[in-house]
C-alpha positions, 0 to 999 in steps of 0.5 A, spaced: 488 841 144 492 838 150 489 832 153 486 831 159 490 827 164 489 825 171 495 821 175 492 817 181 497 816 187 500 822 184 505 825 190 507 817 191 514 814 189 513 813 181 507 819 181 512 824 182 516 822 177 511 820 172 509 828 173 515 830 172 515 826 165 508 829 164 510 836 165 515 836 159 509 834 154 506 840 156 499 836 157 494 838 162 495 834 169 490 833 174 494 830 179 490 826 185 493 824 193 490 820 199 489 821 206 495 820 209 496 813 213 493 816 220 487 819 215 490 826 216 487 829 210 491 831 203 496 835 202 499 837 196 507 837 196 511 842 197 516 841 192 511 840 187 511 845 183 505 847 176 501 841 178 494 841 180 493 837 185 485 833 188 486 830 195 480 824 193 480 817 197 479 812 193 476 808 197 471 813 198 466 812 191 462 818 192 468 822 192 471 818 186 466 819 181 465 827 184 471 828 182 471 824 176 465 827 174 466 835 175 474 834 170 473 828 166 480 826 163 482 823 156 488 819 160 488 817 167 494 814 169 492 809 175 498 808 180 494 809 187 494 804 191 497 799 197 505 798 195 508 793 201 509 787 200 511 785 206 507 789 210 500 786 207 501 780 211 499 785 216 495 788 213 491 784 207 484 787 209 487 794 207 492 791 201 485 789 198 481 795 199 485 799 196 487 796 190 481 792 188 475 798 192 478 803 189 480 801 182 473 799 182 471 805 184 475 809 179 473 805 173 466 804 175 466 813 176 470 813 168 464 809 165 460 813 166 463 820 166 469 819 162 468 812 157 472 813 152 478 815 157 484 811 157 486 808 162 494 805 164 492 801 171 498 799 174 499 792 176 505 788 178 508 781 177 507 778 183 501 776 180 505 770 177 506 763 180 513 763 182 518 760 177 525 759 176 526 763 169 523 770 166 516 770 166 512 772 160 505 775 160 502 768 158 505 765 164 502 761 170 498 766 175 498 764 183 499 770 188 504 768 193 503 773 198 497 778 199 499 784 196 501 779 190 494 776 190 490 784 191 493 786 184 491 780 180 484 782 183 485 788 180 487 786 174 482 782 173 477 788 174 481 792 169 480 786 164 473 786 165 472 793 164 475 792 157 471 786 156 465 788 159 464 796 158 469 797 152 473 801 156 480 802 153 485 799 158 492 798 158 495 793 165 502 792 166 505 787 170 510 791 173 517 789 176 521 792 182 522 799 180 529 802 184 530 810 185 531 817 187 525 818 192 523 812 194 521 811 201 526 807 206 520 801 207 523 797 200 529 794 200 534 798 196 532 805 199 532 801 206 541 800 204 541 806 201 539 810 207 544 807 211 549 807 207 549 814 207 547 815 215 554 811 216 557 816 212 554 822 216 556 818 223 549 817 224 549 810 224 554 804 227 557 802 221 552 796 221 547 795 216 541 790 218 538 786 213 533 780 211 535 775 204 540 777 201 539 772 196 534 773 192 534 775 185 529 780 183 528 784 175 530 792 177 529 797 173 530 805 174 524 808 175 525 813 171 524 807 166 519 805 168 515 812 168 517 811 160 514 805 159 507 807 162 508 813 157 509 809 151 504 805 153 498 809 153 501 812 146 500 805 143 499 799 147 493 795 146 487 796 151 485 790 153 492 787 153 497 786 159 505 788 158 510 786 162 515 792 165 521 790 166 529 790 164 530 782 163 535 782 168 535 779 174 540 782 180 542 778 187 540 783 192 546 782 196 550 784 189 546 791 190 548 792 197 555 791 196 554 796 190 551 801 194 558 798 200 562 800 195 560 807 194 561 809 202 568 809 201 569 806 209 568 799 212 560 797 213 558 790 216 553 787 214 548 783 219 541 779 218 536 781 222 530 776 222 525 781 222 527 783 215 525 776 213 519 775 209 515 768 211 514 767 204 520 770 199 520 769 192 528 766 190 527 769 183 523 775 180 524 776 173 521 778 168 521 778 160 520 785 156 519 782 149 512 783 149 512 791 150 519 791 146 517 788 140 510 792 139 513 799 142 519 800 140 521 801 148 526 799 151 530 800 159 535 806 158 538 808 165 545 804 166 544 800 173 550 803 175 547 811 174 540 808 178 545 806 185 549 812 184 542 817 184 539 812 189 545 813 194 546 820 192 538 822 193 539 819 200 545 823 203 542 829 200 535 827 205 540 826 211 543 833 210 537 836 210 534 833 215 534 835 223 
């Protein structure tokens, strides 16, 4: 009998590609979506086909165990949550209820309905002290921004349940993840998006920009979908894995990656409101932990990830009115 797996923050950037890897295992997906930033009720995606789909907020603790009560899963791959970084300077109260009230809320409501479930919670390495080398899972902890120090509570509550109630739990601390489908809010989208805006004459041939120094561990997300897989086939529960490529990308270096594909001449300009008050110089991660236990390693070459990233991009644009 296939199990039962239920995906949180499933019509999210990296839930849509994690069901489109589920799908080809044949397994039994429950998918879950939030309300939409203005509260407006969920809807399933369109362009989403084969999924079951529950719109289910996490923040809501009733609605959390009603839902995990009427279809308790074997599997839950937890992603739902706030994602900016950026933005919970803004935001923190709400960076940190969604990522710490409703995991709480989801591993309280799979104790009691679905114990024996295993669980991935999605973490994310800005969880670590900032350093100028790859950091691994043993590395020192300090948050520099909120949505940094909401995941490390997160995590803390996923290892808590692991310890306390002996719930089977898997955290990744997951680095920058780049692709097709991710919203122009991050940083390589938000060039893509332009470049392609350029070429369709929607845009001066300008693009706007915040630091293009730092230097950040990015992995096709694709990659990323695989090493959540392989994690909940034979991670250790109780056990923290980094997700990472082990190769740190000037953000500059990306952008003129992605320049260089327009075929045209674009100008690059530094918007001051881009810039985040407390930018990290160097995020970058060493995958030696989930390599040398799993067997898994990055696949998607750097340069497939920017040609499917532009690609995506100028596909949106044409559809667009």
């Amino acid at each position: 009998m296939a199990p039962r797996v239920l995906v949180t923050g499933a019509s999210g950037f990296v839930g849509r590609h994690l069901l489109a890897l589920l799908e080809q295992s044949g397994a039994s997906v429950l998918a879950w979506g939030g309300p939409g930033p203005d509260g407006t009720p969920f809807a399933p995606p369109p362009d989403i086909a084969g999924t079951a789909w529950v719109g289910v907020d996490v923040l809501d603790a009733r609605a959390v165990e009603a839902a995990v009560a009427a279809t308790p899963p074997d599997v839950v791959y937890h992603l739902a949550g706030a994602a900016q970084v950026g933005g919970s300077w803004d935001r923190a109260g709400e960076t940190l209820a969604v990522n710490v009230a409703g995991t709480h809320h989801l591993l309280d409501a799979l104790r009691r309905h679905a114990p024996a479930a295993r669980v991935l919670v999605s973490g994310s390495a800005l969880v670590y002290r900032p350093a100028d080398r790859a950091l691994r899972e043993d590395d020192p902890l300090g948050p520099a921004n909120p949505y940094g120090l909401s995941k490390l509570a997160q995590e803390m509550l996923a290892l808590r349940a692991w310890q306390d109630d002996g719930q089977a739990v898997v955290v990744t601390r997951s680095f920058n993840h780049i692709g097709p489908g991710q919203t122009p809010a991050f940083f390589a989208p938000s060039f893509a998006r332009q470049v392609a805006a350029i070429e369709a004459g929607r845009q001066p041939p300008v693009i706007e920009v915040g630091n293009l120094e730092a230097r950040r561990d990015l992995m096709d997300v694709r990659d990323t979908v695989c090493a959540y897989r392989a994690l909940m086939a034979g991670g250790q529960a109780g056990r923290v894995y980094n997700v990472c490529a082990g190769r740190a990308h000037r953000v500059g270096d990306l952008l003129q990656g992605l320049v260089a594909r327009a075929g045209i001449p674009i100008a690059v300009r530094v918007d001051p409101a881009r810039l985040r008050p407390n930018d990290t110089p160097l995020v970058l991660g060493d995958p030696s932990r989930i390599r040398d236990e799993l067997g898994w390693a990055t696949e998607v070459p750097f340069e497939r990830t920017l040609d499917d990233l532009l690609d995506d991009w100028r596909r949106r644009l044409r559809n667009e009115p």
